[in-house]
C-alpha positions in Angstrom: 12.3 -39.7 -42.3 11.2 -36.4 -43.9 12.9 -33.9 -45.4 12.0 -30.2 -46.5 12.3 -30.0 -50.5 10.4 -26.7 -50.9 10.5 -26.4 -55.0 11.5 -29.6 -55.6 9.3 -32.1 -58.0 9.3 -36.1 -57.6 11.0 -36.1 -60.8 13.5 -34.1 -60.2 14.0 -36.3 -56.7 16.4 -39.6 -56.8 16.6 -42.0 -53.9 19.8 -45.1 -53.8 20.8 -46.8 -51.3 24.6 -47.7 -51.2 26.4 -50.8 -50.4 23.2 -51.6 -48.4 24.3 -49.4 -45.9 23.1 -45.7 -46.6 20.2 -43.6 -48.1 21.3 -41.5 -50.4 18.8 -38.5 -51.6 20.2 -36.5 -54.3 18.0 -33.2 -56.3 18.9 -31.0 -59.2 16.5 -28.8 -60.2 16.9 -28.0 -64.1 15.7 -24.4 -63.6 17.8 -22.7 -62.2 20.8 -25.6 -61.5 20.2 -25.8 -57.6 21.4 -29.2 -55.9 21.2 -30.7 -52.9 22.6 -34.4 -51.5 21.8 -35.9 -47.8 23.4 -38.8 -46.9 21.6 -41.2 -43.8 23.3 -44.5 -42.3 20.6 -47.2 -42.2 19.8 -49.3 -39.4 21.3 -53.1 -39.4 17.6 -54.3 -38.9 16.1 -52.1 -41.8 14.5 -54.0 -44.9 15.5 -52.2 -47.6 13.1 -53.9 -50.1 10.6 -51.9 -48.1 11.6 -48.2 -48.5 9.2 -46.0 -50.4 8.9 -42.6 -50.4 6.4 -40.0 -51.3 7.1 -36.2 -52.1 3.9 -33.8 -51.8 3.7 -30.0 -50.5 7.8 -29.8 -50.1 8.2 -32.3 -48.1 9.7 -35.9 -48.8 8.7 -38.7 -46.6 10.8 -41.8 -46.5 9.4 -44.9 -44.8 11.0 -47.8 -44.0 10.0 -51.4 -42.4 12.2 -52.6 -39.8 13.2 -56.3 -40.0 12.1 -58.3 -36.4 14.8 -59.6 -34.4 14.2 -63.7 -34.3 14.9 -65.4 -30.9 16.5 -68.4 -31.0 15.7 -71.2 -28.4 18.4 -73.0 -26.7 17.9 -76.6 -26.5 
């Protein structure tokens, strides 16, 4: 996932992930007071001890791993 925080530092950058359910970006920029929240419904099959994200030139990428479906053999 990426998103366009033009002006925007890491810092100033929070990532939470609710009820294990959705991604929850939130900035404030101390400046000038400007805020912004996104809100994104994760996947079932996402591992959410995986997500990392990185913010560089404006733009914060959010990577996640996604968590293999297991077959089960019938006996």
């Amino acid at each position: 996932l990426e998103l366009t925080v033009p002006g925007y530092t890491k810092e100033e950058i929070k990532l939470n992930v609710v009820s294990n359910k959705f991604l929850v970006v939130k900035g404030e920029r101390s400046t000038d007071k400007r805020k912004f929240e996104f809100t994104n419904v994760l996947a079932e099959n996402i591992d959410i001890d995986s997500i990392s994200a990185e913010c560089k030139n404006g733009i914060l990428t959010i990577t996640a791993k996604h968590i293999a479906a297991k077959e089960i053999p019938i006996k």
